[in-house]
C-alpha positions in Angstrom: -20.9 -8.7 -18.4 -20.2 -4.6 -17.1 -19.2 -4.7 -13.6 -21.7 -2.2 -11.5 -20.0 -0.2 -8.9 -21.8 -0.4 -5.8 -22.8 2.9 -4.3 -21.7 3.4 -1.0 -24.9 5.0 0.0 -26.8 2.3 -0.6 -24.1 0.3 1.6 -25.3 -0.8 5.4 -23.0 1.4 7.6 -20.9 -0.9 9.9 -21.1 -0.6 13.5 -17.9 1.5 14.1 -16.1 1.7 17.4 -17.5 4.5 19.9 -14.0 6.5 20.3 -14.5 6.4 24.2 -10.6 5.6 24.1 -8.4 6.8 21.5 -8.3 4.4 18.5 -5.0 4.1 16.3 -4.5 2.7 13.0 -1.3 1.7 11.5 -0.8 1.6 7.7 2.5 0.2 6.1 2.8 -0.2 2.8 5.3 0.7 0.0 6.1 4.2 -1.4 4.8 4.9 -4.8 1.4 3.4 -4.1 -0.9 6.4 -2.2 0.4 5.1 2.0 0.2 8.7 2.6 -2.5 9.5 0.8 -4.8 7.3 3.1 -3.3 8.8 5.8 -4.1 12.7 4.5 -8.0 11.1 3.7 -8.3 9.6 7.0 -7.3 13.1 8.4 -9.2 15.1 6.5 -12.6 12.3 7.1 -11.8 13.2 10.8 -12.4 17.2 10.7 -15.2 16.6 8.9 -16.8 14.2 11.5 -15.5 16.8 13.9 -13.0 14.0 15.6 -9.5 15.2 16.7 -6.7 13.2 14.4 -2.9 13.2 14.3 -1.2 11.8 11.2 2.9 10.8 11.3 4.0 9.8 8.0 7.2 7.6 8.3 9.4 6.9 4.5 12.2 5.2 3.5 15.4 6.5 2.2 13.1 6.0 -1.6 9.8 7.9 -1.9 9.3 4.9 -4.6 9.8 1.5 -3.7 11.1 2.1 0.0 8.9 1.1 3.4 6.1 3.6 4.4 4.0 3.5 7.2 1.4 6.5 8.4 0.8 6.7 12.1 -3.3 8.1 12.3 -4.7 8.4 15.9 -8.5 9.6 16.4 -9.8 10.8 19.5 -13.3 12.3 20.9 -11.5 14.8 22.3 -7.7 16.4 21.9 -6.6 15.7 25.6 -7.0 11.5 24.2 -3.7 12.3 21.8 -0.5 12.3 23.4 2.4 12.0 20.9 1.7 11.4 17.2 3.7 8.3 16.9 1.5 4.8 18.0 3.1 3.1 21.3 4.1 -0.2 22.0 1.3 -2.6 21.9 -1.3 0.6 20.9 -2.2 -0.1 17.7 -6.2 -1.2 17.2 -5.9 -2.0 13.5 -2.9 -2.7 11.3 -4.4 -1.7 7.9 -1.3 -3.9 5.9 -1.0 -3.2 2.5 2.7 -4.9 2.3 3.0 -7.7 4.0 6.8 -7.3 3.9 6.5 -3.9 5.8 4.1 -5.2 8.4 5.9 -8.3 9.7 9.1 -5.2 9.8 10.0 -5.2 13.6 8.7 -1.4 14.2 5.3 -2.8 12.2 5.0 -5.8 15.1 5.8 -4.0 18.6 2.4 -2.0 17.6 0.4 -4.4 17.6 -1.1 -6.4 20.7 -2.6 -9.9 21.2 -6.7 -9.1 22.3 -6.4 -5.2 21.4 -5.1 -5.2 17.6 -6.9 -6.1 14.3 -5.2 -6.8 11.2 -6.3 -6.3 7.7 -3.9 -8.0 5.7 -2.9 -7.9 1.9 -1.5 -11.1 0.6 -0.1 -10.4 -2.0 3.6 -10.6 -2.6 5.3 -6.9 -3.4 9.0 -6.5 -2.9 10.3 -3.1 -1.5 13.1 -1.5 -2.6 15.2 -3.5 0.5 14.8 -6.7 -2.1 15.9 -5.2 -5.3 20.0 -7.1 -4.4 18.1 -9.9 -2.9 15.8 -11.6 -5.3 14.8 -15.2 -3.4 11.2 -15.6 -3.0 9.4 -13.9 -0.6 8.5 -15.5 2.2 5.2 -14.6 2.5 4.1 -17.6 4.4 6.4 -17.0 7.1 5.2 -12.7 7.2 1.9 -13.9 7.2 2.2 -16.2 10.6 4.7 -13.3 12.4 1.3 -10.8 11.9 -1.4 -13.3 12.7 1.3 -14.3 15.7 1.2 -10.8 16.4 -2.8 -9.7 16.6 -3.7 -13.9 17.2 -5.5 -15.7 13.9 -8.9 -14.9 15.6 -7.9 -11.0 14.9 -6.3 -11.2 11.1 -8.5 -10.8 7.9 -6.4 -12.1 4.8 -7.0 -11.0 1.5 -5.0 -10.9 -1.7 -6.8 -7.5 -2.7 -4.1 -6.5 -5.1 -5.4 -9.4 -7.0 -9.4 -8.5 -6.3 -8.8 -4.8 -6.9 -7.1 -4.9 -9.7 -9.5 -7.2 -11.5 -12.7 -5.2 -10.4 -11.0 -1.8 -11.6 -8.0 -2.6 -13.8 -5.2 -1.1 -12.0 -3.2 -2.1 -9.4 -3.4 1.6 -7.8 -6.7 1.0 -6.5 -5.3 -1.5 -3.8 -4.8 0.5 -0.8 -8.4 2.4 -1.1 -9.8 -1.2 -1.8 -8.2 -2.2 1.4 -9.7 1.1 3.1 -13.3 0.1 2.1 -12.9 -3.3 3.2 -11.0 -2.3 7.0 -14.2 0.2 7.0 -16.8 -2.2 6.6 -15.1 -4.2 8.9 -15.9 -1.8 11.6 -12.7 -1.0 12.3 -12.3 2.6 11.2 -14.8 5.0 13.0 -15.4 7.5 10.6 -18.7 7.9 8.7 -18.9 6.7 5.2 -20.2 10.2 4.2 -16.8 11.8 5.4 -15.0 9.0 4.1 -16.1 9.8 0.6 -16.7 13.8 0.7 -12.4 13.5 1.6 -11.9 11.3 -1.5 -14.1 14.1 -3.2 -12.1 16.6 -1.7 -8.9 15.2 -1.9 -9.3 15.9 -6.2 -7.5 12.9 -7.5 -8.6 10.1 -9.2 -11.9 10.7 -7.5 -14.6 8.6 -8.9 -11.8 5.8 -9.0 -11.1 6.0 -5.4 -15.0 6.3 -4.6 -15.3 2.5 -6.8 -12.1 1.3 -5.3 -13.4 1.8 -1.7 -16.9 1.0 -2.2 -15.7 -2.5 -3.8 -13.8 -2.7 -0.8 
């Protein structure tokens, strides 16, 4: 049976944080798989709901295969941003798409007990750190150091490699998958028109990105 995208119009918009404080997000993930390109979206969503954003992208020594993270802060106003790099403890959602990066020690002193959310992708990808080290992961163990982290209450688990590549056949689509679900979450306050007019604008893969974050 054909699969029907869901349009995000038609979606209920989620009631999204007000942005009377400054709201940071923290995305790790691996490079190779569009980190930075959710950051540049999230950037570009921001002008157009007339919001005030910085965006730090952080790689590896390897574009491909090496730790990324993207550092995105949104403010009502500019005088809320001070430095572009999220404090200690600062962080209101970790948006994990490796769990291997986000249990990293940089990754954890973000992230606070009653202040941070984490949106967490299960599934088991080895950076480039593994490639001479080929044990098992120890995803169990990553998993309890974030939920340790944010507290259990705050952590939403998913294995949306898995999901996202079965609803759109490619593996690619994880991170915007992830985006759509942290979104509907609440836990990114930017409008879902902006949202998508950035995927539109951003030129790539568009109507892919569009279904990968409205599945999400």
């Amino acid at each position: 049976r054909a699969r029907v995208t869901p349009e995000l119009g038609a979606l209920p918009e989620p009631v999204l944080p007000a942005l009377a404080a400054p709201w940071s997000i923290l995305v790790t993930g691996i490079g190779g798989t569009g980190i930075v390109t959710i950051g540049a979206l999230l950037g570009m969503a921001a002008h157009l709901d007339e919001r005030h954003v910085t965006v730090l992208d952080q790689m590896g020594m390897a574009q491909k295969g090496g730790s990324v993270t993207s550092h995105i802060r949104l403010s009502a106003d500019a005088a809320g941003l001070h430095g572009l790099k999220i404090g200690e403890g600062d962080a209101d959602l970790l948006l994990a798409c490796d769990m291997v990066v986000a249990a990293g020690k940089e990754a954890l002193a973000a992230l606070r007990p009653g202040v941070s959310h984490a949106v967490l992708n299960s599934h088991e990808s080895p950076t480039g750190d593994f490639v001479m080290h080929t044990e098992r992961l120890p995803g169990a163990s990553l998993r309890r150091r974030i939920a340790e982290a944010v507290g259990p209450e705050a952590t939403d688990t998913l294995d949306a490699t898995r999901i996202a590549t079965a609803l759109l056949g490619d593996s690619i689509a994880t991170n915007m998958f992830m985006l759509g679900y942290a979104w509907q979450k609440g836990l990114v306050p930017l409008s879902g028109a902006s949202l998508q007019r950035a995927i539109e604008l951003n030129g790539t893969a568009m109507e892919a990105n569009k279904a990968a974050f409205a599945w999400g």
